[in-house]
Residue, then its C-alpha position, 0 to 999 in steps of 0.5 A: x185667583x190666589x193659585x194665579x196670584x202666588x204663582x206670579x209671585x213665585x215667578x217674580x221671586x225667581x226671576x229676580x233670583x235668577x238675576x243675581x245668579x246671572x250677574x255672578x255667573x256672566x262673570x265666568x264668561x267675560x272675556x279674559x286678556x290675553x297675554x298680548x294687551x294693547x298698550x301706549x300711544x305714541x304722543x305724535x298721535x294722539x288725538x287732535x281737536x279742531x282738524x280741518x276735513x279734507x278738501x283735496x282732489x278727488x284719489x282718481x286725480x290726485x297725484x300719487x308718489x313713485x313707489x319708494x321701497x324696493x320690491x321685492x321683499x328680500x326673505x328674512x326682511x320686512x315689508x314697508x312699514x308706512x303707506x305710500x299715500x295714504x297718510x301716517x300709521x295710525x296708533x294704537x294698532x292691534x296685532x294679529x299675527x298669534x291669532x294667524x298661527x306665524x308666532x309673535x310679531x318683531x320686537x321694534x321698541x322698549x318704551x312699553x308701545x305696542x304687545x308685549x313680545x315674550x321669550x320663547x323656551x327651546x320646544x317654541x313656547x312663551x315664557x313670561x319674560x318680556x323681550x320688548x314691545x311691538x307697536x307695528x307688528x311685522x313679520x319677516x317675508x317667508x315661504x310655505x308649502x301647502x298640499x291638498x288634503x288627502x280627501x282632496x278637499x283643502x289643504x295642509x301645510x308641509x315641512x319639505x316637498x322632497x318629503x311628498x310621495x310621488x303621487x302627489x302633484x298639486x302644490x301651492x307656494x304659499x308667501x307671507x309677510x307684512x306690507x304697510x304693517x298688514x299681513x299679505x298672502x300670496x298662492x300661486x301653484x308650483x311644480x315640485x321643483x319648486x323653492x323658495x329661491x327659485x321659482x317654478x312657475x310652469x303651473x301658473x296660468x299668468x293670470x292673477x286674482x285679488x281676494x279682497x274680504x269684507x265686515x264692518x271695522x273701524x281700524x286700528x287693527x292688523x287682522x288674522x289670516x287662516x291661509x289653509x281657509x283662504x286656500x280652500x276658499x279658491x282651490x278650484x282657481x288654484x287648480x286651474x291655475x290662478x294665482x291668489x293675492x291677499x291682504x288684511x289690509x284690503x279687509x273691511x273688517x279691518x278698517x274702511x280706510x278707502x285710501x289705505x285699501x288703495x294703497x296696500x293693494x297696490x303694494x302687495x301687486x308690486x310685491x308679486x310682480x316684482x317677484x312672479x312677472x306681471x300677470x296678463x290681468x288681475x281680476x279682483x273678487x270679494x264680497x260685501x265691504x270686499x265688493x265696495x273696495x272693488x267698486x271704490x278703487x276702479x274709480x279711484x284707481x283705474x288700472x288697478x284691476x282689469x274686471x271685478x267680481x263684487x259678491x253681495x256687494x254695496x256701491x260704497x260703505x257711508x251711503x249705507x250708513x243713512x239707513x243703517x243708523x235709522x234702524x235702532x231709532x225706528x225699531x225703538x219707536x215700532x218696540x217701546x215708544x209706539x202705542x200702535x198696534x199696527x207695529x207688532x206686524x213686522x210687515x208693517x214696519x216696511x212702510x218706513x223700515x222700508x228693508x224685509x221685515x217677516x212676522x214670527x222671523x227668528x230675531x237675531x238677539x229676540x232670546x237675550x232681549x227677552x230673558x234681560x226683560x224677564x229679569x227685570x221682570x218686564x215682560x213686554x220685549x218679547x220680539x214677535x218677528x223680524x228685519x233686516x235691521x235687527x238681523x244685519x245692522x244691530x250691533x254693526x250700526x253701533x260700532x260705526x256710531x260709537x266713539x266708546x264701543x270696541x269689540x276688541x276691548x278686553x285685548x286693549x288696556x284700560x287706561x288706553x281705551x279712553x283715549x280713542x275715539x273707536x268709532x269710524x269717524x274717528x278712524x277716519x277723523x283724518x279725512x272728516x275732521x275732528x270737533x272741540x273734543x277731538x271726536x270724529x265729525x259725524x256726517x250723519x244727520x236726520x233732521x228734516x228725514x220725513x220717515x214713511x212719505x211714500x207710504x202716506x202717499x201711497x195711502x198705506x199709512x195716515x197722517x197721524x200715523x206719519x206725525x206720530x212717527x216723525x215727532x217721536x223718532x229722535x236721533x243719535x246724541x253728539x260723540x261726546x255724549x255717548x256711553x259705551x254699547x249695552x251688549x254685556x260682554x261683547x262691550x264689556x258690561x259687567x250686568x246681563x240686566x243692563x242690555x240694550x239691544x236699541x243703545x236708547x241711552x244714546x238717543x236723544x229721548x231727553x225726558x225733559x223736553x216734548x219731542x225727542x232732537x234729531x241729529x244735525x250732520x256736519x255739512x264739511x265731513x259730508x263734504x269731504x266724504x265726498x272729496x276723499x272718494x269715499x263715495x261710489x259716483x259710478x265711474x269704473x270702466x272695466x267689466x264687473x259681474x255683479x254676483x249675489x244670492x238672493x238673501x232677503x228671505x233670510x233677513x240678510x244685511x246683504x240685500x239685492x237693491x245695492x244692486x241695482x243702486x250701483x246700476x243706476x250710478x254707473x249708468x248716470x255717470x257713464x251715460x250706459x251700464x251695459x259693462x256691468x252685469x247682475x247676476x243673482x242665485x236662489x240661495x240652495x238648501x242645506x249647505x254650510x255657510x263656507x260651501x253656500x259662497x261657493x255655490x255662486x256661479x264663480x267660475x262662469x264669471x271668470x270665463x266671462x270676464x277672462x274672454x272679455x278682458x283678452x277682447x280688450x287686449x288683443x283690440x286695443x282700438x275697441x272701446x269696453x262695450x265693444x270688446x264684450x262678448x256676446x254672452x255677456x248679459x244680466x241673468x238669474x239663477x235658481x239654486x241648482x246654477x241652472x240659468x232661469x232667464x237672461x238678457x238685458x231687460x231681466x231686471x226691469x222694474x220699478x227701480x229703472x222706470x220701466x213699466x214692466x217688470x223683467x223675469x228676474x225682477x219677478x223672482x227675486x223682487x227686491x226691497x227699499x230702505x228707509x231714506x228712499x221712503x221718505x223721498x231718496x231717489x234709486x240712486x242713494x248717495x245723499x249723505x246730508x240733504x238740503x231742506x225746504x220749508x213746509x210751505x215750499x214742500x206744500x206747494x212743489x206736492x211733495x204729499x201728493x194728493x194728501x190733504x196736508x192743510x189740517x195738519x200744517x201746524x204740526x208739520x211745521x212744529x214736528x220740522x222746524x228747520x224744514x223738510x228734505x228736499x230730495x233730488x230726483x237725480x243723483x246729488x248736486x255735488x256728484x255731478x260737479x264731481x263727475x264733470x271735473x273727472x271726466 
């Protein structure tokens, strides 16, 4: 016993050892600023209190202003500097041109607004004498050459073509600059007698493809490019002749600015037809936040694109925010909060979770929770699975949320990041309004969210079990209450010990009162969520192959039901959805990441659709159902591409109400979400629901068979202001929606 006893102290005695040692060496670690630190704010626009959200018309009937620049874009210039349509430029706005190897961007002022551009000595290096400032961050028009790598995978750039071997055939035109300040790309292949004024377009195949990319950004970014990844992304299009076309402005990693996706993605079109001709079609292809601007802007935008190929794809990117913000609020009940053993099984937490959750599942952050726990000698948070909530939202979730959390921080200057609000909210506080404080307002609310009601229903959980839960869950504290993120450095916290991998400091676990608040939404900003297009209501009329690997063994964000949710709203809003085909992969083995997208069947899509949209051309007279061609049907794949099964009733399921479960449903069964467990329909698309009373929940059997009358005072007291009342179709206002477009 003595030994054990000593052994613990040692132990102790070390940890806490370590833990001194860690705080001085994490700060060799943090990030330094780089030479271009983001600085001023132009007064116009800074934050104001009190904006009013958006009630305009909806972008698929707003009227939109005639193109005012003058494309093309002459070489040597710049591209246009403000949108078109979609509002003024946001400030401050983050360069990337560096990061994209195509130098420093323009100097376009002295007043300290913007990076500092430096002078650069005769062999292109910078000095530190600064020259001026860039707070646009442009970039003159200009052309490169790209050839294939001698292994003939990828490519790499070349000074001069009159400088290639004769051998060498495949060329690609490479054009770049600035449109609505984001940096565009466009390939399309060449002869060798290509040059910049004058081009040569004999390999190109008339047809054009708009790359659009994804991840979680709240703006006020340029974002960087890597063409030779970009090229190497495509080569088989290129090769067969497609034109690629690109932008960091159609980046979700950028910003979830919908109307400003619109708006540059338009442009960079008339960009390269003004130059190269019109092309006989664009097909637009992209994955995740690249999925849900294809979804968004063919609603919004119809005409823009001729077909869509949405990879690992959402319906829209604030329905998901529901369930994504009730991921750390339920994982801190399941870790800290709950004495209930039944949680340390992650398949359990399903039952409310609803997402894949894998007992003995690598934890994406479980290593650095534990070793934080284990400095502060608590030897209780060592996570024992996984979810897809720890795996895919942590760490997104909060930089949504949180008006303080930026990634970017240590490129930004100190006395310039408490002036902005950085979360999406803010980002878009021109469409949701500000409140007193000029936060963005938060549409997100989970006050009346019965967590776990299908469970307690189904019997898979009790009713102690379901209060239990929903008297202790809590919700996110109002913006202005918030402090930064707890993920050392990635937020900018100087301790290791600090980290937080719930942010539970910003839940509304008050100590002084019994049960933890839940959240009210903003009733306008959900409103005007609406109103602003921002949410996928099912309209897209063109051919869309909805194209993934089936991810939820790996505990991938990008689960398989976003699917079938555009399913189901595409054919409640257009009355079918036979145009709108899914198909899935098992995901093969032993690949990298950059070659597991390229194992997608691609290149079968774009012969499906290639057929179908010259159907739709050649017979103008047919309808898009009837120009479909006759393979044009759901299917499933295993990892080799080879075809398991296809055909139209392959996904049948418990989704569509069909008794029987299709082939495809069968292999690849897919998973819920937390708001469908507590009484959301397929559909998703509740931002902030209606409530009804206990006694009204009672008497429509919103419990089922369950006996609610012993608990009916606690109910009552554990949801004050009443209880979701889910609609069985989708939500009341997507139908005035879809009736005033149609």
């Amino acid at each position: 016993m003595k030994r054990l006893l000593l052994s613990i102290c040692l132990s102790v005695a070390l940890l806490l050892s370590l833990g001194v040692f860690y705080d001085r060496l994490e700060q060799q670690f943090l990030p330094k600023s780089s030479q271009q630190l983001l600085q001023g704010l132009p007064q116009q626009f800074a934050i104001k209190a009190n904006q009013i959200p958006y009630s305009g018309p909806h972008p698929r009937k707003r009227v939109k202003p005639e193109e005012s620049f003058p494309f093309p874009i002459e070489f040597g210039e710049v591209g246009p500097i403000e949108p078109l349509f979609a509002g003024a430029n946001e400030y401050p706005f983050l360069c990337g041109t560096q990061q994209s190897g195509l130098g420093q961007p323009l100097v376009d002022n002295q007043d300290g607004v913007g990076v500092a551009v430096y002078a650069e000595s005769e062999d292109n290096l910078l000095t530190n004498e600064i020259i001026g400032f860039s707070k646009d961050c442009l970039l003159p028009t200009r052309i490169q050459y790209f050839v294939l790598n001698d292994n003939g995978h990828g490519y790499r750039p070349v000074e001069r073509l009159s400088d290639l071997e004769d051998q060498v055939t495949e060329v690609i035109r490479v054009e770049i600059g600035t449109i609505n300040r984001f940096i565009y790309v466009i390939a399309i292949p060449v002869g060798r007698q290509d040059q910049v004024y004058e081009f040569d377009g004999h390999k190109w195949n008339q047809r054009l493809i708009y790359r659009m990319k994804g991840g979680v950004g709240v703006g006020r970014e340029q974002g960087h490019i890597r063409v030779a990844k970009l090229l190497y992304e495509h080569q088989t299009q290129l090769e067969e002749g497609y034109a690629i076309a690109y932008s960091t402005g159609t980046e979700t990693s950028h910003h979830y600015n919908i109307w400003l996706s619109e708006d540059t993605a338009l442009r960079v079109k008339h960009q390269f037809m003004a130059r190269y001709g019109v092309p006989l079609y664009t097909i637009a292809i992209g994955g995740s936040g690249g999925a849900i601007q294809q979804y968004l802007l063919a609603q919004n935008h119809p005409g823009l694109f001729d077909g869509l190929i949405p990879l690992y794809s959402y319906p829209d990117m604030v329905s998901q925010v529901s369930y994504a913000l009730d991921c750390e609020l339920l994982q801190y009940y399941f870790d800290v909060i709950s004495p209930q053993s039944m949680w340390r099984e992650w398949e359990n937490r399903r039952l409310v979770e609803g997402s894949q959750s894998i007992s003995n599942a690598k934890n994406r952050y479980g290593s650095l929770q534990a070793m934080a726990s284990a400095l502060n000698v608590d030897f209780r948070q060592f996570p024992s699975g996984a979810s897809i909530c720890t795996n895919g939202w942590r760490g997104p979730a909060q930089h949504i949320n949180n008006p303080i959390f930026f990634t970017h921080y240590y490129e930004i200057h100190p006395g310039l990041r408490d002036k902005v609000d950085w979360s999406h909210w803010g980002n878009l506080a021109h469409i949701y309004g500000t409140d007193g404080q000029g936060f963005g307002n938060r549409f997100w609310g989970n006050k009346g969210v019965q967590y776990g009601l299908m469970a307690l229903r189904r019997g898979e959980i009790d009713m102690p079990t379901f209060l239990a839960v929903n008297r202790s869950v809590g919700g996110w504290k109002p913006l202005g209450e918030m402090r930064n993120a707890r993920f050392w450095h990635i937020s900018g916290d100087d301790s290791f010990r600090r980290l937080s991998v719930w942010s539970e400091h910003n839940m509304t676990h008050d100590q002084a009162t019994t049960w933890p608040q839940r959240t009210s939404g903003n009733a306008s900003a959900a409103r005007a969520a609406y109103d602003a297009g921002l949410v996928f209501l099912g309209l897209a009329d063109v051919p869309i192959i909805d194209l993934r690997h089936y991810l939820e063994p790996d505990l991938d964000m990008h689960h398989s039901l976003a699917s079938f949710v555009s399913r189901a709203r595409i054919d409640y809003a257009m009355g079918r959805s036979d145009h709108h085909l899914i198909w899935m992969m098992e995901k093969p083995k032993g690949l990298s990441r950059r070659e597991i997208i390229r194992s997608l069947p691609i290149d079968d899509a774009l012969r499906l659709l290639d057929q179908w949209i010259i159907n739709r051309q050649r017979h103008p007279q047919q309808d898009l159902w009837q120009s479909r061609p006759n393979t044009a049907s759901d299917r499933c794949y295993d990892q080799y591409q080879h075809i398991l099964a296809q055909g139209s009733h392959v996904w049948d399921g418990n989704w569509n109400n069909s008794e029987k479960q299709g082939a495809c449903q069968q292999r690849f069964p897919h998973y819920q979400q937390s708001r469908m467990l507590s009484g959301e329909s397929i559909y998703g698309d509740v931002l902030l629901c209606d409530r009804i009373s206990i006694d009204e929940a009672v008497e429509r059997g919103v419990y089922g068979n369950v006996d609610v009358s012993p608990f009916r005072e606690l109910l009552t007291s554990t949801f004050p202001d009443g209880v979701c009342d889910y609609p069985e179709q989708p939500h009341r206002y997507v139908r005035q929606l879809i009736d005033a477009l149609e």
